[in-house]
DORO-694226 format. One record per residue (C-alpha): residue in one letter; y, x, z. Coordinates in nm, 4 decimals, always signed. Last residue first. Layout:
residues N
 type       c2       c1       c3
    a        Y        X        Z
...
end
This chain:
residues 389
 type       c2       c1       c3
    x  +7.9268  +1.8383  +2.6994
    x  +7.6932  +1.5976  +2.6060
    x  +7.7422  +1.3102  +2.4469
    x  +7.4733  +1.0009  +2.4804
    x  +7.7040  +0.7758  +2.6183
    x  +7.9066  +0.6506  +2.9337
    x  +8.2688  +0.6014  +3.0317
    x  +8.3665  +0.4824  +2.7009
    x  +8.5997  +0.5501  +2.3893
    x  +8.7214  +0.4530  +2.0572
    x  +8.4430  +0.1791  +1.9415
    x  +8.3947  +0.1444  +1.5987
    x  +8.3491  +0.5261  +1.5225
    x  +8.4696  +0.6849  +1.2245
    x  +8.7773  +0.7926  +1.3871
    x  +8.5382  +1.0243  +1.6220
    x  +8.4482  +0.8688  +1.9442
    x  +8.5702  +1.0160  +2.2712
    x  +8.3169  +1.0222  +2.5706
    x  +8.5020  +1.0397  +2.9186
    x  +8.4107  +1.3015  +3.2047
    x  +8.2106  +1.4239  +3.4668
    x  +7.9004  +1.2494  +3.4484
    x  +7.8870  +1.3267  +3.0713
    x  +7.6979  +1.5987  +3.0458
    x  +7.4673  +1.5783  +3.3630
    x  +7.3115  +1.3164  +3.2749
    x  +7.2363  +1.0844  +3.6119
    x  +6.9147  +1.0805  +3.8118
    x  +6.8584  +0.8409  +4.1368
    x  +7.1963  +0.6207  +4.0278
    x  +7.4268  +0.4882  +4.2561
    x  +7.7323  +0.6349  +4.0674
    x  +7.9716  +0.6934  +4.3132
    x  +7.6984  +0.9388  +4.4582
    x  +7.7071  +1.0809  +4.1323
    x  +8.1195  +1.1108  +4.0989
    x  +8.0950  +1.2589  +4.4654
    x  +7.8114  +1.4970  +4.4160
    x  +7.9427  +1.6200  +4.0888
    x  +8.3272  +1.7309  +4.2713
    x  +8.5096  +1.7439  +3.9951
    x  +8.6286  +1.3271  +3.8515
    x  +8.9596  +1.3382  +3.6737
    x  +8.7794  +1.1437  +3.3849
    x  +8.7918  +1.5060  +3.2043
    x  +8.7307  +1.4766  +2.7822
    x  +8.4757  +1.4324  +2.5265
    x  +8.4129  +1.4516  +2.1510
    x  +8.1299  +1.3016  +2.0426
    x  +8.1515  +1.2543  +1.6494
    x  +8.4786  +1.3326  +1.4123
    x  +8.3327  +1.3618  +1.0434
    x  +7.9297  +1.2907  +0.9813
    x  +7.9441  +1.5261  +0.6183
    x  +8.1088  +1.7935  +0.8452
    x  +8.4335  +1.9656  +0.6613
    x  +8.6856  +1.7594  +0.7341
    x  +8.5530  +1.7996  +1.1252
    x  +8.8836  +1.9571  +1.2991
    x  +8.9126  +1.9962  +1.6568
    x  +9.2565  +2.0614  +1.6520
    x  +9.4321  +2.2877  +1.3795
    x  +9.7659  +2.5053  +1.4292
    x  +9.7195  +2.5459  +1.8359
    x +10.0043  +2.7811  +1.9174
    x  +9.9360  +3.0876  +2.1354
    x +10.1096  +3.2700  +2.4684
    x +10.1475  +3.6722  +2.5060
    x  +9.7535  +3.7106  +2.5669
    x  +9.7372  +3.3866  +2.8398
    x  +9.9720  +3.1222  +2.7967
    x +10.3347  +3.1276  +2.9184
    x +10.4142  +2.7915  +2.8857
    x +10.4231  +2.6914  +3.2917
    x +10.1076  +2.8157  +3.3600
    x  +9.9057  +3.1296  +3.2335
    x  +9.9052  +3.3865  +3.5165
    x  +9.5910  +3.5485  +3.5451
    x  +9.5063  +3.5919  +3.8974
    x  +9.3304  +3.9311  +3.9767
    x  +8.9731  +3.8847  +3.9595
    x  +8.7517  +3.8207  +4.2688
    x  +8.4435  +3.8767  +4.3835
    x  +8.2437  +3.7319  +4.6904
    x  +7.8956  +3.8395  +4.4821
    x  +7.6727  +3.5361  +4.4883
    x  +7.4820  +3.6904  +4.1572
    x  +7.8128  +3.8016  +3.9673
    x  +8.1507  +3.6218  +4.1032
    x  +8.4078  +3.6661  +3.9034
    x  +8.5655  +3.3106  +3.8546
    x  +8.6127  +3.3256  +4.2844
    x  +8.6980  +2.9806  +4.3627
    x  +8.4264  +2.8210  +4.5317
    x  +8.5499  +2.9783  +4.8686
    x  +8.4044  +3.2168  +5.1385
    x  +8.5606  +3.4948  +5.0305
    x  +8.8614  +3.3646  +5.0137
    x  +8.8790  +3.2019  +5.3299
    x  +8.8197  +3.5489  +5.4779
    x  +9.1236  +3.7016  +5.2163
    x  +9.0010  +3.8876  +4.8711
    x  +9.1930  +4.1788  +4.7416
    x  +9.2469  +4.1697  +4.3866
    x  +9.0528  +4.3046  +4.1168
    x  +9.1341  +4.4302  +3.8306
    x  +8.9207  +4.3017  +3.5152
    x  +8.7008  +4.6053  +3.3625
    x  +8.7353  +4.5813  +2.9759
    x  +8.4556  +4.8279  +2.8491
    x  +8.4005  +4.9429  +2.4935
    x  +8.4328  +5.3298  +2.6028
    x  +8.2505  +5.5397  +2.3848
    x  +7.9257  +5.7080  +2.5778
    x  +7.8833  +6.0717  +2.6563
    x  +7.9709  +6.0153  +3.0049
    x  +8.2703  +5.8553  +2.8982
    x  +8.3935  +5.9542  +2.5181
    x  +8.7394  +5.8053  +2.4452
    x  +8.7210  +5.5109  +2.1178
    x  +8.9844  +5.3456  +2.2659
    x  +9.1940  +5.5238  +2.5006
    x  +9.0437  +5.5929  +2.8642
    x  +9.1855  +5.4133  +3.1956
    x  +9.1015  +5.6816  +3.4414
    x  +8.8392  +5.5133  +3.6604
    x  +8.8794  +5.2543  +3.9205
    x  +8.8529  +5.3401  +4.2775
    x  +8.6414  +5.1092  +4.5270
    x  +8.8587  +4.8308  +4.6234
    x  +8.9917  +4.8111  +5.0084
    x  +9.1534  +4.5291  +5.1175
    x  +8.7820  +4.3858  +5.2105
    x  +8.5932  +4.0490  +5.2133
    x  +8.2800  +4.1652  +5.2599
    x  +7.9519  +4.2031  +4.9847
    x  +7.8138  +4.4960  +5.2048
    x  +8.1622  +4.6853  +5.0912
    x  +8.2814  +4.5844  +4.8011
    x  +8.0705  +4.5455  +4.4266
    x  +8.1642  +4.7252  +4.1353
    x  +8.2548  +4.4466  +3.8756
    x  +7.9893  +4.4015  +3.5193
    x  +7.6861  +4.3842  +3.6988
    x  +7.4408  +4.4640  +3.4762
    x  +7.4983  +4.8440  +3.5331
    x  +7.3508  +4.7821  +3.8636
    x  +7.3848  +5.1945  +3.9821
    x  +7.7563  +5.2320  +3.9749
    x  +7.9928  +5.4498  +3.7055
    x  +8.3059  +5.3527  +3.7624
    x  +8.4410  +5.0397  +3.4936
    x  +8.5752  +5.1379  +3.2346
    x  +8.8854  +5.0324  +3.1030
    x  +9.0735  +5.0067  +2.7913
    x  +9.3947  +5.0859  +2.6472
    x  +9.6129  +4.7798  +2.5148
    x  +9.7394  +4.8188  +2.1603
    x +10.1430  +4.7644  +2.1512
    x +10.3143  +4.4657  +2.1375
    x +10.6313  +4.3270  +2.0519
    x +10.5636  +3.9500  +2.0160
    x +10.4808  +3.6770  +1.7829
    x +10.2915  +3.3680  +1.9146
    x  +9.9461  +3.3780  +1.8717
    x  +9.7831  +3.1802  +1.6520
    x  +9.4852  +2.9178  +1.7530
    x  +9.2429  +2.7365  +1.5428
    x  +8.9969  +2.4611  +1.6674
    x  +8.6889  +2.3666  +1.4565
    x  +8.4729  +2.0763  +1.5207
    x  +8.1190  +2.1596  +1.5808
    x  +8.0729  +1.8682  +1.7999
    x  +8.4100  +1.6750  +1.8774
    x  +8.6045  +1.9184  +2.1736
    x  +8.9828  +1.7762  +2.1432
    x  +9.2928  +1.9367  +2.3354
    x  +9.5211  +1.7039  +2.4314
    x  +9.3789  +1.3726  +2.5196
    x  +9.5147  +1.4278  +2.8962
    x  +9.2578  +1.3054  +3.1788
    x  +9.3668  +1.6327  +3.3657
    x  +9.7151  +1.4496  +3.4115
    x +10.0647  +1.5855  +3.4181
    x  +9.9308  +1.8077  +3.1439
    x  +9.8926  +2.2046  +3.1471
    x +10.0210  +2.4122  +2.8484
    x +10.0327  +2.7532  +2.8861
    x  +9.9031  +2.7498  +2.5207
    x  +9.5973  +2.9756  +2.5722
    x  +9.5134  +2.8425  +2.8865
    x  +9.5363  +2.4604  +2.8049
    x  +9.3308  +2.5464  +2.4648
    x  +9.0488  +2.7026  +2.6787
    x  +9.0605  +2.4282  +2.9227
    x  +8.9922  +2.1826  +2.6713
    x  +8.7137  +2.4267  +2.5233
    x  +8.5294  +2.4985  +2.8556
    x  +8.5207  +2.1198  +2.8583
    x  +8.3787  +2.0328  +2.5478
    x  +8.1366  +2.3543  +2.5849
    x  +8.1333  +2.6837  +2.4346
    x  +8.1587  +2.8729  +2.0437
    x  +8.4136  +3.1181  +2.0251
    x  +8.5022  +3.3081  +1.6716
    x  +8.7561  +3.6186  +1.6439
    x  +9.0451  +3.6546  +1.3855
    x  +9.2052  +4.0601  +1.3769
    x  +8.9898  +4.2942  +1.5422
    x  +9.1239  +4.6162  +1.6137
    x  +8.9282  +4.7368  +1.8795
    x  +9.1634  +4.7563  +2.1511
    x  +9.3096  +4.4344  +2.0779
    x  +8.9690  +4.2656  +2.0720
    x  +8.8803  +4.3721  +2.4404
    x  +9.2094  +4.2782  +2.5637
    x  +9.1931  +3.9159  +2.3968
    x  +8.8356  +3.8912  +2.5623
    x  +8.9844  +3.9896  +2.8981
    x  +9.2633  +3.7714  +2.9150
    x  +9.0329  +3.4986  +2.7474
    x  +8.7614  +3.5132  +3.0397
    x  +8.9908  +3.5437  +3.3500
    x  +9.1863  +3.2403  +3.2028
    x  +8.8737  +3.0302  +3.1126
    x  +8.7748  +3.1140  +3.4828
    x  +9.1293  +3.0105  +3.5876
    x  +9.1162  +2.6405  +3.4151
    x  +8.7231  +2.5847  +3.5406
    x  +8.9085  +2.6408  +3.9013
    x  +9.1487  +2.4444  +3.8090
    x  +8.9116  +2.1797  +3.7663
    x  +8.6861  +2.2391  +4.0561
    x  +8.3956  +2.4605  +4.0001
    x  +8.0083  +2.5201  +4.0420
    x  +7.8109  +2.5707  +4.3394
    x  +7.6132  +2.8540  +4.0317
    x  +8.0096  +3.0276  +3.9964
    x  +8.1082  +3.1124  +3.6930
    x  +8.0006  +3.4960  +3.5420
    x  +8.3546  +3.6766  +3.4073
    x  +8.3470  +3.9950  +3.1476
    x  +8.0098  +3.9777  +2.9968
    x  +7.8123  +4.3218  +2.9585
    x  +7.7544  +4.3395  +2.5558
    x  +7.4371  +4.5916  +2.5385
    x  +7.2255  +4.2302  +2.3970
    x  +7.4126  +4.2023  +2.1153
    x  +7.2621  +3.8406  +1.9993
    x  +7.1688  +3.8990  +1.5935
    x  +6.7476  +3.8588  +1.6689
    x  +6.8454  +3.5157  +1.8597
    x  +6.4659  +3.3473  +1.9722
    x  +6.3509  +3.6852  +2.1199
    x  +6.7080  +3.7894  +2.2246
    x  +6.8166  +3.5232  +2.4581
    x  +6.5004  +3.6169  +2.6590
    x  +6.6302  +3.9902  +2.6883
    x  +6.9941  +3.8274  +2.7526
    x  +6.9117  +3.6434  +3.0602
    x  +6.8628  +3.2610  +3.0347
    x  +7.1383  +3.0284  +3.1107
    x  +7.2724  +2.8941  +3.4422
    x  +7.1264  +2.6328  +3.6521
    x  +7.3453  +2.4331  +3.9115
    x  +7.2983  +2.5568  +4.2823
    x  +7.3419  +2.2902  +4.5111
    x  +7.5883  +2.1103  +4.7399
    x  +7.8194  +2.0930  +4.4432
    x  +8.1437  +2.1595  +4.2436
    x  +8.1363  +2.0047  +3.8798
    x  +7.9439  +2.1679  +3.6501
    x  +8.0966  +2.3757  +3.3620
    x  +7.9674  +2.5426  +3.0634
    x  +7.9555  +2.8965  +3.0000
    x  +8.2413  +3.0538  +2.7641
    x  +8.3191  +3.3618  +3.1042
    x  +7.8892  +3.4187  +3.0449
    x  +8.0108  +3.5687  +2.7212
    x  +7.7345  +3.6555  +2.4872
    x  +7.8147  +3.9044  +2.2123
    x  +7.6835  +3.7652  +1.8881
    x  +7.6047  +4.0443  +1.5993
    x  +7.6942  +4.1015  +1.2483
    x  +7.4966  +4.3965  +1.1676
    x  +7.6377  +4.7712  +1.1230
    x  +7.6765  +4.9048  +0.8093
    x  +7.4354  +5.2168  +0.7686
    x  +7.5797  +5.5762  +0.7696
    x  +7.6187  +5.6314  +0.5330
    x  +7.6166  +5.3373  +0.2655
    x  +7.3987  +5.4716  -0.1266
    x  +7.3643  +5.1437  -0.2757
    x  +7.7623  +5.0251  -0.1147
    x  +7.7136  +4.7089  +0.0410
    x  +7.8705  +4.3763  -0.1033
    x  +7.5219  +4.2151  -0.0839
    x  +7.4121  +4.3144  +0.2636
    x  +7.7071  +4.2337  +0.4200
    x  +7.7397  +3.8524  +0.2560
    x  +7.3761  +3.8182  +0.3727
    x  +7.5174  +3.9742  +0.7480
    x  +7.7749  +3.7084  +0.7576
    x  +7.5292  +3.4242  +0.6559
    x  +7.2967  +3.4953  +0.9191
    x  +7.6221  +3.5334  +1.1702
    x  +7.7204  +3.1758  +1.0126
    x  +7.3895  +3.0193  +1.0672
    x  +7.3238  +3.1663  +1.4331
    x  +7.6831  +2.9862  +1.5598
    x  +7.5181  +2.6292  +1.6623
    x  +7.2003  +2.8394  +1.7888
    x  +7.3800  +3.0556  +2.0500
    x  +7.5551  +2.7258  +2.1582
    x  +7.2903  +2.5329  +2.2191
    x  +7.0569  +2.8538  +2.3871
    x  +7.3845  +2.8468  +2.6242
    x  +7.4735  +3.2083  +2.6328
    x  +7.8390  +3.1012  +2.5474
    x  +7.9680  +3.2607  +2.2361
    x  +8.1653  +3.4929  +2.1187
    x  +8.1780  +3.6249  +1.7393
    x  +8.4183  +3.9583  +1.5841
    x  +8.5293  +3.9409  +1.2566
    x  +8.5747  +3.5730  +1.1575
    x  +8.8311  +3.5970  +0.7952
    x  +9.1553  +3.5564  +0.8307
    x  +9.1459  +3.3416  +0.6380
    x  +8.8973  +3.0709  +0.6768
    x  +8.6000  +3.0406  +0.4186
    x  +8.3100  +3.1685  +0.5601
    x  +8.3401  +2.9569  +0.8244
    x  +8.2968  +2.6580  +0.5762
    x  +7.9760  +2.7186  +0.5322
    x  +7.8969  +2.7902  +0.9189
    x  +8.0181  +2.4866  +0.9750
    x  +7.7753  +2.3211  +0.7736
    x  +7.5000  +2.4397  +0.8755
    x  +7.5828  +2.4354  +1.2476
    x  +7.6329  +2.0335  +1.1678
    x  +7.2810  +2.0120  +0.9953
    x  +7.1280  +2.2210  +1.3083
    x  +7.2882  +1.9405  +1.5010
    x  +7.1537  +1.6229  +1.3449
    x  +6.8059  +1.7982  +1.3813
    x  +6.9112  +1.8371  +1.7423
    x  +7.0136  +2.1244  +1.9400
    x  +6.8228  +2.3042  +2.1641
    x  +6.8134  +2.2035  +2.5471
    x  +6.9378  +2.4915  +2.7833
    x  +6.9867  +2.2433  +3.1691
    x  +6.6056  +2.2066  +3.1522
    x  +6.5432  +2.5891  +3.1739
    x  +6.2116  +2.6733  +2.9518
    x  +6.4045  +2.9120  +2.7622
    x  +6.2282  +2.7332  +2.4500
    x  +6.3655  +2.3825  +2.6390
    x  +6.1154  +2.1459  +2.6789
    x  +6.2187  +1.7983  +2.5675
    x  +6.3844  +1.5218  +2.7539
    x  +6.4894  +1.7823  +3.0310
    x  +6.4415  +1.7794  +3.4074
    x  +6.6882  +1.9367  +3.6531
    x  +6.6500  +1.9271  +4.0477
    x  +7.0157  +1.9378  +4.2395
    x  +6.8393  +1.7697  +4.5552
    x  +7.0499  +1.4327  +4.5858
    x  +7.2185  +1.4680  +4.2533
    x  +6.8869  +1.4353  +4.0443
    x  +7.0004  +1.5900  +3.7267
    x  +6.9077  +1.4446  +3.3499
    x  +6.8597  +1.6340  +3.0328
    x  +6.9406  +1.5073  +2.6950
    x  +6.8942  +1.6845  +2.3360
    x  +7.1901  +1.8237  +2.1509
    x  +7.4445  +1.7599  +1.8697
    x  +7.6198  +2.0932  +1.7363
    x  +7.8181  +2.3390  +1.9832
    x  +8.1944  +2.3541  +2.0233
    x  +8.3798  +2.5301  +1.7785
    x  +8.6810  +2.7856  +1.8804
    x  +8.9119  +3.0249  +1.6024
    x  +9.1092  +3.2356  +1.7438
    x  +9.4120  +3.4297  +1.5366
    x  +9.5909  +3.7128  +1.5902
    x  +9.4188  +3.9646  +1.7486
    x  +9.5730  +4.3081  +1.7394
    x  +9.5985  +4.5919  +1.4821
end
């Protein structure tokens, strides 16, 4: 069996945080558990939304089998209610006597789902390691190694585009090989516009493009186009000594045409070093001087000059064999309907748009793009809000 069907929510309401754009220094409205301004929770308006989706999660067919979600504490908490439901609905329908023991319903966290910050002068924060994640999130899979890691300068807009790319071409590989039919992502407005773009092949004349919608804790549904295919086999990555690093690293961190050898690529469920292989290592190509250099390498790990081989989506092609969006950013289901949705002003490089600005701290969230009010809404649109992405 392969995946067929993707279902993507962005995360409830949140609290603010603010960024100085002349130093890159982050302070938050309220303390973050993770204690990193840029992590806020979500609101009490929020945690009702998360509720609620997660209600009517457990109604889609098919139903959620696998979850992914940005290791943004926001987003980990948005999709908490429907694992917690998920493992209630295991524990009731259980056999008395199971052996061996079901497993739980867990959350993998997928750095590739992070949210995006313009490019910069300065390193923009990043979320808290999974052993930190896992205090507050019992249900987050902490052995899940994420696939892509964006880059802490930050990102153009393509280059947000091709790190969604990296991300889904790997995440549709790694659900493919183990048979999972209808997967759940929870990221960021913008991660979730480019997401759609990726997954459809479909890139607008203009970035500014209403296509695909982000409201919070909407609910996006994608089905992939029908092709001949057979089950991918996965890879493992060599055996190195970081094992948190999920790409071997080159040669003192140069720009080589050398990679170090990949290992035999292993069926699903083959035993490596005593261990079942669950492991989708992304190829990598080799990396020019200028690449190496650049803010475009999706695969970077810790400053690592790495990068993935180019996953080609444009044109209509899509990533995965191409996908059709069958529900945008629906809210029919949330009590407060359509409510801050977002989209790109165009605007990628933070330091310019805050410069432009004039402003000694500006939020972060919405610097960068357009606020779009639900239906419900009396105004439409604006270049500033409360939203966050």
């Amino acid at each position: 069996m392969t995946l067929e069907v993707i279902y993507v929510t962005r995360h409830g309401f949140r609290s603010n945080w603010l960024v100085d754009p002349s130093s890159g220094g982050y302070t938050a409205s309220i303390k973050s558990p993770t204690g990193i301004p840029a992590d806020p929770t979500l609101t009490a308006h929020g945690v009702g939304q998360a509720k609620e989706l997660a209600a009517h999660l457990l109604t889609v067919d098919p139903p959620v089998e696998r979850v992914y979600s940005s290791p943004y504490y926001r987003c980990l908490q948005t999709v908490e209610p429907f694992v917690g439901l998920k493992n209630q609905e295991r524990e009731a329908t259980k056999p008395q006597q199971a052996t061996p023991p079901q497993t739980p319903f867990l959350i993998r966290a997928e750095t590739g789902l992070s949210e995006w910050y313009g490019s910069a002068p300065f390193e923009h924060p990043t979320s808290a390691p999974p052993e930190v994640l896992k205090t507050f999130f019992p249900a987050l899979d902490k052995t899940y190694p994420p696939l892509v890691k964006p880059n802490r300068m930050g990102e153009t807009i393509d280059q947000l585009h091709d790190r969604v790319a990296t991300t889904m071409d790997g995440l549709i590989r790694q659900c493919d090989a183990e048979g999972v039919r209808a997967v759940l992502l929870c990221s960021h407005a913008a991660t979730i516009i480019a997401l759609g773009r990726v997954l459809t092949g479909s890139m607008p004349d203009s970035v500014d493009a209403e296509d695909f919608r982000a409201f919070t804790c909407g609910l996006t549904v994608y089905r992939r186009n029908k092709t001949t295919r057979s089950t991918p086999r996965l890879v493992k990555a060599p055996q190195r000594k970081h094992d948190a690093e999920p790409f071997p690293r080159p040669n003192q961190g140069k720009a080589t045409s050398q990679r170090e050898p990949v290992a035999p690529e292993p069926g699903p469920g083959d035993q490596i070093d005593g261990r079942q292989s669950q492991v989708v290592l992304l190829r990598q190509a080799p990396l020019s001087s200028d690449e190496s250099a650049s803010h475009a390498d999706p695969g970077r790990f810790s400053g690592d000059p790495l990068s993935p081989q180019p996953v080609t989506w444009r044109g209509g092609k899509g990533v995965g064999d191409g996908w059709t969006c069958e529900v945008n950013s629906d809210c029919s289901f949330l009590s407060g309907g359509e409510e801050r949705g977002w989209r790109f002003s165009g605007d990628e490089s933070f330091g310019i748009a805050s410069g432009q600005s004039g402003l000694l701290q500006v939020d972060a969230g919405v610097e960068l793009g357009v606020v779009v009010e639900g239906s419900r809404a009396e105004q439409n649109r604006h270049k500033t809000g409360d939203s966050r992405l």
